[in-house]
Structures are given as structure tokens and as C-alpha cells.
C-alpha positions in Angstrom: 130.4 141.3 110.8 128.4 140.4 114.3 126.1 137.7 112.1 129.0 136.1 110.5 130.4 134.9 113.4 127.4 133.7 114.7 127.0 132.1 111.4 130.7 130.7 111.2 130.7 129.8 115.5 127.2 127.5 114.8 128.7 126.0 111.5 132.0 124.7 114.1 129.0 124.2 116.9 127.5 122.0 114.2 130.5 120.4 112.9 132.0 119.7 116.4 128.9 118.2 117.9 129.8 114.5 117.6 132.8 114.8 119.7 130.7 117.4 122.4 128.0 114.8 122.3 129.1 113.2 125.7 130.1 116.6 127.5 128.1 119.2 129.0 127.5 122.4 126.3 127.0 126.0 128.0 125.3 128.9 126.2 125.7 133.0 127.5 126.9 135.6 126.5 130.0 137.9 126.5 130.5 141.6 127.1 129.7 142.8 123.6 126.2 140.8 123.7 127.7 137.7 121.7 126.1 134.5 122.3 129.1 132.1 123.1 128.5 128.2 123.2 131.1 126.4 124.8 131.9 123.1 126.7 133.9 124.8 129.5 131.7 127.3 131.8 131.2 131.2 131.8 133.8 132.8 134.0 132.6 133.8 136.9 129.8 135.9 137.2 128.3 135.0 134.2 125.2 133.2 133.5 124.8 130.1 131.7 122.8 127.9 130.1 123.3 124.4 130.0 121.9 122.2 126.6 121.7 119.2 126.4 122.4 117.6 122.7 120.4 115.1 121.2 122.1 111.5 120.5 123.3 111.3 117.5 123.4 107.8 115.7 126.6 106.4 115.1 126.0 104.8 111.8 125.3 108.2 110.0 128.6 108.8 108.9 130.0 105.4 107.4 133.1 105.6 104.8 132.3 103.5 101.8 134.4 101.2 102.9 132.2 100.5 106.0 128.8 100.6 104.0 130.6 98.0 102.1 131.1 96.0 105.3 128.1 96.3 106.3 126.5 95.2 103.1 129.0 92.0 103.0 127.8 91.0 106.4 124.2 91.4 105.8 125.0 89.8 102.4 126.7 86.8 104.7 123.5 86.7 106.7 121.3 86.7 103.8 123.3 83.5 102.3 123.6 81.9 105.5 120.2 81.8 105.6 119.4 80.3 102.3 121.6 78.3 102.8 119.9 76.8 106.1 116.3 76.9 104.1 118.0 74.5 101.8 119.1 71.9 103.9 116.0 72.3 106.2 114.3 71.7 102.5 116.4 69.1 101.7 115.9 67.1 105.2 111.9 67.2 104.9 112.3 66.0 101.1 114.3 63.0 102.3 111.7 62.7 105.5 108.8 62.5 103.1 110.4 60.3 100.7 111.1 57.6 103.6 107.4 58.2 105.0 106.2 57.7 101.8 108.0 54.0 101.7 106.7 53.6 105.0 103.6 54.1 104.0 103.7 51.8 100.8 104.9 49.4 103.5 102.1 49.5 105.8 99.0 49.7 103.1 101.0 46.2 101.8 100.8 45.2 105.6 97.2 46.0 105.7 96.1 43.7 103.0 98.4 41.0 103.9 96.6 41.6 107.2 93.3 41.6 106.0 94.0 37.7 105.0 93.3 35.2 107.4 95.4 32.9 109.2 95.5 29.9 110.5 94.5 30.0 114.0 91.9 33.3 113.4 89.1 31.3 112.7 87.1 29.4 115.6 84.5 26.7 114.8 81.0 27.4 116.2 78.9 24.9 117.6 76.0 24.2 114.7 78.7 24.8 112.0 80.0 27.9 110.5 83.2 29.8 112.1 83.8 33.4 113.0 87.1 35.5 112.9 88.6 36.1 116.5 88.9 39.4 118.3 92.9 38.8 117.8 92.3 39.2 113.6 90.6 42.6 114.2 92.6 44.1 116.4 95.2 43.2 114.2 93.6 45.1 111.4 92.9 47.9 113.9 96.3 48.3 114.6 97.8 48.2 110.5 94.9 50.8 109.9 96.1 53.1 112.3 99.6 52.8 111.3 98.4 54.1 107.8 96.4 57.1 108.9 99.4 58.2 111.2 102.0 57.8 108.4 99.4 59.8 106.5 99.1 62.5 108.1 102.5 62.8 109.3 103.4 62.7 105.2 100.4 65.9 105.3 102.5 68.0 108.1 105.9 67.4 106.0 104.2 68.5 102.8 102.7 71.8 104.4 106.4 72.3 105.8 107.9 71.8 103.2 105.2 74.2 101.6 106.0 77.0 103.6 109.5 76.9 103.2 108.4 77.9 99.2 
């Protein structure tokens, strides 16, 4: 009889702990030798032992209808997400499709620059002529433009890349 009230007092000990979780729990023992827990003290006279309770999680005990919840809000996230990927996707495509004309643009502007104009030749004295210092810094200037469209079409690619 003595062991199943223990049994049945730490089966409501068990049960109740959630809602003792935040008070103070006491442990001693009555006349007969019965271990008592309890969230008021002995009376007095008495020793007691206080315990303290783990923290329990709060998310152990969800009704389906909060597990459902949950899983439409991580479902939300999970979509919202995507959803950002995609248009992130979708702004690099159209970025690397316009550097891409760019480019086109500039490797036409490098061989029209390549031809020289009036005005970039200078006679030399015996005969002949040379190109000016103008014409190659011209050049300079349209080959550079192509390299840095290049690479800049190289980063979009790996971004876009990554985003696979």
C-alpha cells in the first residue's frame, strides 16, 4: 500500500511539473516516514529539502493543430525564400544579358577604334608618318573597357552559379 502511493504521488509530481516549474518544490517527510513533495513548506519543525526542477521546453507538448502551424510557417519561410533566390536569379540573368550587349558594344568600339583617323597620323620630317600618343591611348582605354565588362560578366556567371 506504502509503494503505491509513492508510485501514484510521483506519477501527479510528474504530471504537475510544468505548472511547478516556476515555483519552489520541497521534499521531507511526514510522521509515518512518507516522503512528501510539495510546493508549500513542511510545517514547522520539519526539515526540508528544496529541488530545483529542470526547464522544461515549451515546444514538447504541441496539439496538432500547432505542429501544423508550425510547419505552415516554416513552409512560408521555405517559399519566401525561393521565392527571393528566383528573383535574385532572375536580376543577375537580366544583368548578364545587358553586360553581354555591353560587351558586343565595346569589342565593335575597339575595332572601330583600332582605325585611324584623320588627325592621328603626324608627318615626319624625311617622309613616313607615325600614329600619335592620342590614337593609343585611345585603344588603351576601349581595351580596358572590354576586360572590365569581362570580368564583370565572370563574377555574374559564378553568382549566378551559386545560386544553382
Amino acid at each position: 500500500m506504502k509503494h503505491k502511493l509513492i508510485i501514484v504521488m510521483s506519477l501527479l509530481l510528474l504530471c504537475s511539473a510544468p505548472l511547478l516549474a516556476a515555483d519552489k518544490v520541497y521534499k521531507w517527510r511526514n510522521e509515518e516516514g512518507t516522503v512528501i513533495f510539495s510546493d508549500t513548506p513542511p510545517p514547522p519543525g520539519r526539515q526540508a529539502e528544496e529541488i530545483d526542477l529542470p526547464d522544461l521546453p515549451t515546444n514538447t507538448l504541441q496539439t496538432p493543430s500547432q505542429q501544423r502551424q508550425q510547419l505552415l510557417r516554416k513552409s512560408r519561410q521555405i517559399d519566401n525564400r525561393l521565392e527571393r533566390q528566383q528573383q535574385q536569379r532572375q536580376a543577375l540573368q537580366d544583368s548578364l544579358a545587358q553586360s553581354r550587349k555591353e560587351l558586343e558594344q565595346a569589342r565593335r568600339a575597339l575595332e572601330q577604334a583600332k582605325q585611324p583617323r584623320p588627325g592621328d597620323r603626324r608627318a615626319m620630317v624625311g617622309g613616313g608618318s607615325r600614329l600619335v600618343p592620342e590614337y593609343f591611348a585611345r585603344i588603351k582605354r576601349r581595351e580596358e573597357e572590354v576586360k572590365r565588362l569581362e570580368q564583370h560578366i565572370s563574377d555574374l556567371e559564378q553568382q549566378l552559379n551559386s545560386l544553382r
